[in-house]
N, C-alpha and C positions, 0 to 999 in steps of 0.2 A: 109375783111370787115372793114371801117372804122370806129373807136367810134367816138362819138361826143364830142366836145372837152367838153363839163362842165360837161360829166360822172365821172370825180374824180378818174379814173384808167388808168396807161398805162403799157406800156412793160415795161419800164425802170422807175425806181425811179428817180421823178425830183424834185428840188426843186422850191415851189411855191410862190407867192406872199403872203406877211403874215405868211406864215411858219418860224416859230422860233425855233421849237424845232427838234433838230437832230437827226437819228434814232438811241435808245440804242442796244447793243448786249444783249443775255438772262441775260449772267454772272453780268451786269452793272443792270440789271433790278434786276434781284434775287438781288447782293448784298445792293437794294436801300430799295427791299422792308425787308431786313433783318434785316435793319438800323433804318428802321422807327417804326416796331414792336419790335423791342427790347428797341428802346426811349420811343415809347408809352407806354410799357408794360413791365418798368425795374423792379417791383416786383409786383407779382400778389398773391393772396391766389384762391385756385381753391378746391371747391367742389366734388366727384362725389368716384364712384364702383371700384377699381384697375379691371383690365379683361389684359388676358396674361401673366402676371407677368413671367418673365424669368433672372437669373442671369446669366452675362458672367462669361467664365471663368477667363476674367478682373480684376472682382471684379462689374464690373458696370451695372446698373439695368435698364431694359427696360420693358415699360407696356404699358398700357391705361386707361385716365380715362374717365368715362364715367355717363351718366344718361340718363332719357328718350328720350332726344333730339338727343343729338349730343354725339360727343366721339375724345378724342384729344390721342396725341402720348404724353411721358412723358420720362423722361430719370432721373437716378439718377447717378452721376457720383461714384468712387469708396471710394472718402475721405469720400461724402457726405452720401454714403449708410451705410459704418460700425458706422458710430453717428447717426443711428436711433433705438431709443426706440424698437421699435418691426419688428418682418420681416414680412413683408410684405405678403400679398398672395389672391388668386382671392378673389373675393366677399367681401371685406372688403372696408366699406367706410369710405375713409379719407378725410383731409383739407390738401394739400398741395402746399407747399410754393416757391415761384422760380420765375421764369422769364420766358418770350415768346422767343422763337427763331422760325429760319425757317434753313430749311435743305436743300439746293438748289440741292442737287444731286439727289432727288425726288419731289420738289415740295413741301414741309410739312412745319408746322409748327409744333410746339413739345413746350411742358414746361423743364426746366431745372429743376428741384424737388432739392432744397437745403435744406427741413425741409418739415418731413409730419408728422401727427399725424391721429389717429382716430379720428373721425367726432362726439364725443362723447358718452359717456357712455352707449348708448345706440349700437351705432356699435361696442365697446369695447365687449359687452358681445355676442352680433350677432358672434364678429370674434370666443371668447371664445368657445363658442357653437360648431358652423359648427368645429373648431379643436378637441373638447372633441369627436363628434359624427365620426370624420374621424379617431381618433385614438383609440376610443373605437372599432369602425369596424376591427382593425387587434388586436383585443384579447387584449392590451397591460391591460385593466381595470379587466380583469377575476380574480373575485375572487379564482378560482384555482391557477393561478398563483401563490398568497403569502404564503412567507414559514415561519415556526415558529419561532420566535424569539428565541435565545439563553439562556438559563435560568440565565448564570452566566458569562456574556461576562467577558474574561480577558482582552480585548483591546476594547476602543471605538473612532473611528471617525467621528469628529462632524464638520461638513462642514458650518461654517456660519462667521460672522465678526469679527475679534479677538479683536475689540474694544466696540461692544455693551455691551451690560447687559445682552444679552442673554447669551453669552458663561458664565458668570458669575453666571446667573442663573443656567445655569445645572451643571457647577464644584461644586458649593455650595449644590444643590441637592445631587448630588453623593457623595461628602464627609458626607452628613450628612447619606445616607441610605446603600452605601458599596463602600467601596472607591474602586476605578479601574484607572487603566491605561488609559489614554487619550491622542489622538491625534490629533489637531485642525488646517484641511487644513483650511487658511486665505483665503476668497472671498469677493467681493463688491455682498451686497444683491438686490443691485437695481442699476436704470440706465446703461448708457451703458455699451456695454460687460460683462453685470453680469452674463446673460444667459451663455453665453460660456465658463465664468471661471466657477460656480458650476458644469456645465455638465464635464468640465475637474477634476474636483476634485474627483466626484463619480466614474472617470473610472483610476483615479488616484489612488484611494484607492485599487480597486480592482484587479492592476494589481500588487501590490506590492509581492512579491514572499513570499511565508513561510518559516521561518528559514532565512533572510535576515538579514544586520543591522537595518532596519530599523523593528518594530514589523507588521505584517500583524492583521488587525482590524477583532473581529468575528461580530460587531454589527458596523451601521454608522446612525448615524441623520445629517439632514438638516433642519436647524433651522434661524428662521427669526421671529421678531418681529411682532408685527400689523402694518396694514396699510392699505391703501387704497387699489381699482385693481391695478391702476397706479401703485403704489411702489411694489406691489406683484408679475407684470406682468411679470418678469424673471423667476416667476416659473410655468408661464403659456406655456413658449415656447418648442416646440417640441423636440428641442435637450436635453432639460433637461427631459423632462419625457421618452424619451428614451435612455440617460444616467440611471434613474432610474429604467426602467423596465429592462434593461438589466444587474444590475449591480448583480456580482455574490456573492455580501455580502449582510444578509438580512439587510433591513434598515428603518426605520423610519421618517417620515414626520412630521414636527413641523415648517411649515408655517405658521405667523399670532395666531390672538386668535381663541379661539374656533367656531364662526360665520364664520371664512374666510375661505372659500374653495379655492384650487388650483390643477389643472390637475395632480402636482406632488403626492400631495395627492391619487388620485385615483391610483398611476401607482406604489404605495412602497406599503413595504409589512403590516404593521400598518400606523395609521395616529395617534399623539397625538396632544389633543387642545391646547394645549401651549408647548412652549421648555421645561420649569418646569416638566409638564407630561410628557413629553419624558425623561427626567432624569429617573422618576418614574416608564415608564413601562419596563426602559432600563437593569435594577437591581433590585435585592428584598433588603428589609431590612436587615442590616445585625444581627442586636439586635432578628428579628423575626428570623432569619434561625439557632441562637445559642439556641434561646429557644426554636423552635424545635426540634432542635437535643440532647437538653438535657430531652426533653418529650420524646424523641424517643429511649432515652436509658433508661429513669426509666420505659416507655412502656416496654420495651424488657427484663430489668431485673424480671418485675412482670410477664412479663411473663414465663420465667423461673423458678420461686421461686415458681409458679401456676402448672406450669409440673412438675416440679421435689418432688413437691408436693401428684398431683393425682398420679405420678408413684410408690409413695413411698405406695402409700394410694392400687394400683392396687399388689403390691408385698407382702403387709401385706396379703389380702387376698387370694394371690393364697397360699402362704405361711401356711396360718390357715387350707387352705383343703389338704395342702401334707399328709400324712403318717408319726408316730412318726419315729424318727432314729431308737429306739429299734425295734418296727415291722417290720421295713424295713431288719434290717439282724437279729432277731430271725431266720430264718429257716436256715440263711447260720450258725451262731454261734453253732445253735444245732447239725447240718452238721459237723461242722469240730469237736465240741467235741463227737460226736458217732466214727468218723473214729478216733480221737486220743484214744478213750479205746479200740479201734478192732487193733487197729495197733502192739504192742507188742501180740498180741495174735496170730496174723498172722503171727511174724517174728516168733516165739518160734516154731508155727507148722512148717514154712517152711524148720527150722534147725531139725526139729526132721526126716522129709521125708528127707533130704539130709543126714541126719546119716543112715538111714536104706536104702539107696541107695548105700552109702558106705559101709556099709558092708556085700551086698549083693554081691557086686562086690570084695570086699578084697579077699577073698580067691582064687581067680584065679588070683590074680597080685604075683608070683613067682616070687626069685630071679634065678631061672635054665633058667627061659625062657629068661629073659633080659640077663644074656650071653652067651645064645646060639647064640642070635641075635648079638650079638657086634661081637662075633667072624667069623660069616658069614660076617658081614659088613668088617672086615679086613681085610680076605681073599680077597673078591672083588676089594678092595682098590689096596695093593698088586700087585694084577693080572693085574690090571688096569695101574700102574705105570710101571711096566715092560715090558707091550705093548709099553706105551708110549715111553719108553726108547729104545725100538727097531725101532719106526717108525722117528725116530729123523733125520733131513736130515745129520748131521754131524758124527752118529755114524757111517760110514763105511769108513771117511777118517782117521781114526784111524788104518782101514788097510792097508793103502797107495792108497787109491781113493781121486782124487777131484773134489772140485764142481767148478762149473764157472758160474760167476755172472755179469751182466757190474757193473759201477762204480754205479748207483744209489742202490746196491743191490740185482735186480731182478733175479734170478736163470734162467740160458738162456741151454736149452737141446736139440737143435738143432745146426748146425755149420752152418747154414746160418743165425740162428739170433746172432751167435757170431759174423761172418763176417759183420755184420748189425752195430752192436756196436759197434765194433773196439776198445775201448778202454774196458780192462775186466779185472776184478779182479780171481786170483784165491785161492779156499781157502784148504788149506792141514790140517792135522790134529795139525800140530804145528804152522803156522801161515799164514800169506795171501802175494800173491805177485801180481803184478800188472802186466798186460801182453796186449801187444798189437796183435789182428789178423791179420794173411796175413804182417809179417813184421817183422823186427828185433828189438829189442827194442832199443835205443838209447839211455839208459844209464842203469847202471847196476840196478837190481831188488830190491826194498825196502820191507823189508819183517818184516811184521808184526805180532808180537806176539800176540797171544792172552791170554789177561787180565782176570787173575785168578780171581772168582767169588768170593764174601766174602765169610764167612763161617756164613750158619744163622742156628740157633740151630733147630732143628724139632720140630713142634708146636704139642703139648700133645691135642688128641681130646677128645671128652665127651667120648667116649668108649675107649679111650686108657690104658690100664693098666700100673701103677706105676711101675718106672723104679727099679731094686735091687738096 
């Protein structure tokens, strides 16, 4: 089908009469319109909601901002995101500052965010809130959580500017009420990065080991002057109230003056209204703690002086109802002097009954009878030794018998237990010779005399009659 030529379309791309402008490619158009919104719109300030909020692991920040109409893409690059005031996050309305771009690899347009702020004091505290009530939601605020202060820290660190009035304030406090040990991590209280240096400080303190060089602190304050939100708002951000709730030393809060709240507040374990008060409630007196311990020893001696007193007073009286000493041994003293006059009286009698026992008995103790007895007894004797003298194994080698013995001594009366021992002594009435069984001896006989007994005088017995 043919078109008609003034329809204004064909197969092919022609160029026409009065056409001047030549066809651009996409990339030529993108980069024209990229050119002309960044000239139009080299710095913009833009109202609106953050929605998305996501940080790369870049460092650089992508979002959206947004209000009831419309809603644009936004980008913070990474220089530009660590130089802002506070971090960002949904539902927080800001004013932020940059330029237009477009994004040709989709189609977008985007702001470049080089400077953002809160939309004023009034979304400052919006943002304040929606964080108190998301971190109050994971417990961090529970009054359970806080632990008792230390009564008598020996170490304190004090996390604030080493150049304010503050630190000034609480050294001079402490030295005036109990002087202590102090350790004073230096941070920027406000503006940038100050959030991230205190929260490193509190978890700086807490990691320090005990028994280290360096002293481990039992007590820590965070201390900061007055000021505005704005100047306060590093102790509004989340890192720091969770550097605080988690730090494992207890510690105190002394943000601002007494009127100024702050989330770190809520997340330590006291708050005091001023850094001055934190000195205060960080220490006791030390003038007040000598004068009670010197009440507490003239307490303690009164009391003593009071018991030793009533004990003295409870001894008198059990003492008054004892029993005299005399009554107590009256009956024993009368005891022992009745047996000492009975006791010669009884030894006299019991001598008198052993005389007349004796000489009941005298007259049958004869001297006839006691040597008739001797003499029987030495007859026996006698009788006895002459047996003995006949049973003697040696008296028959006296008639030319002998005995055979081995060499240990043992008397051997059989000839197989001679032939057993083989080596054998024999013993004759005049001396001993040595003799081997089953063999000839092989060297001549050593012949042993026997060794005349001393001579020991006969012992005189109780019945022995005296010699002429």
């Amino acid at each position: 089908m043919d078109l008609p030529e003034d329809s204004g379309s064909g197969l092919l791309a022609e160029a026409k009469a009065g056409d001047n402008a030549p066809a651009l490619s996409v990339t030529e158009l993108s980069m024209s319109l990229k050119r002309t919104i960044e000239t139009s719109y080299g710095r913009v300030r833009v109202r609106g909601e953050i929605s998305g909020f996501k940080r790369h692991a870049s460092g650089h920040c992508y979002f959206s901002l947004k209000d009831e109409g419309a809603c644009m893409d936004a980008v913070v690059w990474r220089g530009s995101a660590q130089a802002l005031a506070f971090r960002p996050e949904d539902g927080a309305e800001v004013i932020a500052t940059g330029k237009l771009t477009t994004y040709p690899g989709r189609s977008k347009y985007q702001i470049v965010v080089e400077r953002m702020e809160l939309a004023g004091e009034g979304a400052l505290m919006a943002l304040l809130d929606k964080r108190r009530r998301a971190l109050a939601a994971e417990g961090l605020f529970d009054v359970e959580r806080r632990r008792k202060l230390p009564f008598l820290p020996r170490v304190i660190g004090v996390v604030t500017s080493p150049t304010g009035a503050v630190i000034r304030d609480i050294l001079h406090r402490l030295e005036d009420r109990c002087p202590t040990h102090v350790i004073v991590w230096p941070v920027p209280v406000q503006g940038e990065g100050a959030s991230a240096k205190v929260a490193q400080a509190i978890r700086g303190f807490g990691a320090i080991e005990t028994g280290g060089p360096v002293p481990r602190p039992d007590l820590l304050i965070v201390a900061r002057g007055g000021g505005s939100i704005e100047d306060l708002w590093a102790f509004n951000e989340e890192e720091v109230v969770r550097a605080a709730a988690e730090s494992p030393i207890p510690l105190i809060s002394a943000v601002g003056h007494e009127t100024d709240t702050t989330l770190i507040d809520l997340a330590s374990d006291r708050r005091a209204p001023t850094p001055t008060a934190a000195a205060e409630i960080a220490v006791p007196v030390r003038s007040d703690l000598m004068a009670l311990v010197d009440d507490l020893g003239r307490r303690s001696a009164s009391c003593l002086t009071v018991h030793a007193r009533r004990a003295r007073e409870r001894l008198d009286l059990t003492v008054h109802r004892w029993p005299k000493p005399e009554a107590l041994f009256a009956p024993v003293n009368q005891r022992v002097d009745d047996l000492v006059g009975r006791l010669p009286r009884a030894l006299a009698a019991r001598a008198a009954h052993a005389r007349a026992d004796l000489s009941a008995v005298a007259p049958r103790l004869r001297s006839e009878l006691l040597s008739d007895r001797v003499l029987r007894a030495r007859d026996q004797l006698a009788s006895l030794w002459r047996l003995a003298e006949l049973a003697h194994p040696d008296r028959p080698l006296k008639r030319g018998f002998a005995r055979v013995t081995d060499r240990a001594g043992k008397t051997l009366t059989h000839a197989a237990d001679a032939i057993a021992a083989r080596e054998l002594k024999l013993h004759f009435g005049d001396g001993t010779v040595d003799a081997t069984a089953g063999a000839a001896p092989s060297q001549p006989a050593r012949v042993e005399r026997p060794r005349r007994a001393p001579y020991v005088a006969p012992q005189r017995g109780l019945f022995d009659e005296p010699e002429e």
